[in-house]
C-alpha positions in Angstrom: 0.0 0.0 0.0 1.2 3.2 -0.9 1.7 6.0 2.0 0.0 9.4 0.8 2.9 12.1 0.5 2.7 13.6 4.0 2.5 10.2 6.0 5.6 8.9 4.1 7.4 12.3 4.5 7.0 11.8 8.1 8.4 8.1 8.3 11.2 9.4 6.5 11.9 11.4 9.2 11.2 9.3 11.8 13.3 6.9 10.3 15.6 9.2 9.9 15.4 10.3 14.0 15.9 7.3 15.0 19.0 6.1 13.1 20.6 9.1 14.2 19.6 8.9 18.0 21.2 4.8 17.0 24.9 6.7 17.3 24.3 8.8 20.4 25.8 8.1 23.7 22.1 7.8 25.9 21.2 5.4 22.8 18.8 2.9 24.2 16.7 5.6 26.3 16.9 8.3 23.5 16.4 5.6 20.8 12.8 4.1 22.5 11.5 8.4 23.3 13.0 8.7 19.4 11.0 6.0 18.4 7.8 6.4 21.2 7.6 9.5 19.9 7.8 8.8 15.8 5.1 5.7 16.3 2.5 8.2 17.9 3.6 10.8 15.6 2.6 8.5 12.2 -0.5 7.4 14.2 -1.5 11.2 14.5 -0.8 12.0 11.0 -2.4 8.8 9.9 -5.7 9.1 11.0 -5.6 13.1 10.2 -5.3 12.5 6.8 -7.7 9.2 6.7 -10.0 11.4 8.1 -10.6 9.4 11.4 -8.1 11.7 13.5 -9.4 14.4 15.2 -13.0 15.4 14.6 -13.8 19.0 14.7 -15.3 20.1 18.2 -17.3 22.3 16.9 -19.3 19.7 14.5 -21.9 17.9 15.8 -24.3 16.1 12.8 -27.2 15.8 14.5 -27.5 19.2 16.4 -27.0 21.3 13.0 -29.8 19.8 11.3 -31.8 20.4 14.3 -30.6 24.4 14.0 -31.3 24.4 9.7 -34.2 22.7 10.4 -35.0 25.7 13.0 -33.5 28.3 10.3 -35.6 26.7 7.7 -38.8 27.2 9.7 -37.6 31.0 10.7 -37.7 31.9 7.2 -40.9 30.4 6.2 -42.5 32.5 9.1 -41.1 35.6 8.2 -41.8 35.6 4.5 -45.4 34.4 5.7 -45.4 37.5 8.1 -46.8 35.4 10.7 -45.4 37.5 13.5 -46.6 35.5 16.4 -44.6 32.6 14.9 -41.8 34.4 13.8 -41.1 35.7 17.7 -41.5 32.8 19.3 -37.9 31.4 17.1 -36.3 34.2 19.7 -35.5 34.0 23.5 -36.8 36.4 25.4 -34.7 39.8 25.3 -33.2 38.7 22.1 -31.6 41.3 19.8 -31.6 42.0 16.0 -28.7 44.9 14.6 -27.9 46.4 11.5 -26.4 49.5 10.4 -29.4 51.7 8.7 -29.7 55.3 7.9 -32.9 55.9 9.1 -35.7 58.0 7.3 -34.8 62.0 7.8 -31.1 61.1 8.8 -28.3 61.9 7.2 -26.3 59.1 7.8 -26.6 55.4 8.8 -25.8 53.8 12.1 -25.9 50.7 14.0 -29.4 50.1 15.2 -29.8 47.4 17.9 -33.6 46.2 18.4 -35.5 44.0 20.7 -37.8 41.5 18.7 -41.0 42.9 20.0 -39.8 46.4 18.7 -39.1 45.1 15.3 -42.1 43.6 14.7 -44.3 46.7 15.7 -42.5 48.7 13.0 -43.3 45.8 10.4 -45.7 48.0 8.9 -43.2 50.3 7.5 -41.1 47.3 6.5 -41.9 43.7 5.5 -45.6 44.4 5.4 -45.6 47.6 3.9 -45.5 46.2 0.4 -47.7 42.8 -1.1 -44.2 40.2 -1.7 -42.1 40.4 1.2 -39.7 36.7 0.7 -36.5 35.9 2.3 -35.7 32.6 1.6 -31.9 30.8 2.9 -29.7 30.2 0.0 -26.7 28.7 2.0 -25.9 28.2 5.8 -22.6 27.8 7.7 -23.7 26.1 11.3 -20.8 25.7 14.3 -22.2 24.0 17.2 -20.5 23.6 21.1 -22.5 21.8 23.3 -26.0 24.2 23.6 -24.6 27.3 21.4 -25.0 27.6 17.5 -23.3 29.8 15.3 -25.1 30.3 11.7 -24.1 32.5 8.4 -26.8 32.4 6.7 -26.4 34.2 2.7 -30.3 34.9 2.4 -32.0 36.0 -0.6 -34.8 38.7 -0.3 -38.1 39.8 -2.7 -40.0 43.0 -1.6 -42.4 45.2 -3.6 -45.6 45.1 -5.5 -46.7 43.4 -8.3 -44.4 44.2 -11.7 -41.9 45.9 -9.3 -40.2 43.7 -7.6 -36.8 44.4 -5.7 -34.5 42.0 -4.8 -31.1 41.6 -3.2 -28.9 39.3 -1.1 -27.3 39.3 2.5 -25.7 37.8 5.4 -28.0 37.2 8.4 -25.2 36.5 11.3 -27.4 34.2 14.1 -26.3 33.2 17.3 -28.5 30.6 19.1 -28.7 28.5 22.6 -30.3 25.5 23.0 -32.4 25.0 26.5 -35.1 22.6 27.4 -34.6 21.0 24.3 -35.1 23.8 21.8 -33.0 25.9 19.8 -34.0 29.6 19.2 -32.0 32.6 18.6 -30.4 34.6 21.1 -29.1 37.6 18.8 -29.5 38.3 15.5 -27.2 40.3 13.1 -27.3 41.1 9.2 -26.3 43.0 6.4 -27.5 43.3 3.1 -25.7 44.1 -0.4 -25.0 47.8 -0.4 -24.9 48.4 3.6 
């Protein structure tokens, strides 16, 4: 069988190690630490590169289908505008921020926003026009034990029949899972052109 390039780079080595440590004066005692030392070495390297090695700690299968399966769901209730739904994805005193140059303002700045606020100015957002959509295109989901990390690159419609606007961003979510159920504890995003 036939090493891949960085396993039989480090036998070499090894090998190498240890012949040399052979001609030293502490030989026996250096030689088995030379050679300890090079077996765990091309165990480590082996089963990094076979992919059985060390698993990332912040994967866990299971747990990040639970939080798409929770992003997937968020999304469907906000382009539905069913608010009642769409709050209860939140814990309470949850956050959403942006930057946003509000109306009459000269320039824009970071607006931070309980979910109960944002959803009373709705009116003058997501329902102020007939198609409101946001829809996830891809996610990016870190998990460690009950706390979920998620880029999200959404995809957004928004206007009235025959004008139609649409544009792309990053919602940034960071969620905690308690009593068995994920929901978002903050919420940031930007969109193309922030």
């Amino acid at each position: 069988m036939a090493l891949i390039p960085q396993v039989q780079d480090w036998a070499e080595r090894c090998n190498l190690a240890v012949r040399t440590v052979r001609q030293g004066v502490v030989m026996d005692v250096v030689y088995s630490v030379g050679r300890a030392a090079c077996s765990i070495l091309m165990l480590t390297v082996t089963f990094s590169a076979c992919g059985g090695g060390s698993q990332d700690r912040y994967s866990n299968p299971v747990e990040e289908r639970a939080v798409l399966a929770v992003l997937e769901q968020y999304y469907s209730d906000f382009s539905s505008r069913d608010w009642e739904a769409y709050a209860s994805h939140f814990w309470p005193g949850a956050d959403l921020t942006t930057v946003w140059q509000p109306a009459g303002e000269h320039q824009d700045r970071v607006i931070a926003t309980t979910i109960d606020d944002f959803i009373s100015q709705v009116p003058q957002g997501p329902g102020s026009r007939e198609i409101f959509e946001e829809r996830m295109i891809e996610a990016h989901i870190r998990i460690f034990n009950n706390l979920a990390q998620a880029w999200v690159r959404y995809g957004t419609r928004f206007g009235d029949p025959g004008e139609v606007a649409e544009w792309e961003g990053v919602d940034a979510f960071a969620l905690l899972k308690h009593d068995g159920s994920w929901r978002i504890a903050s919420l940031v995003f930007s969109s193309e052109g922030s």
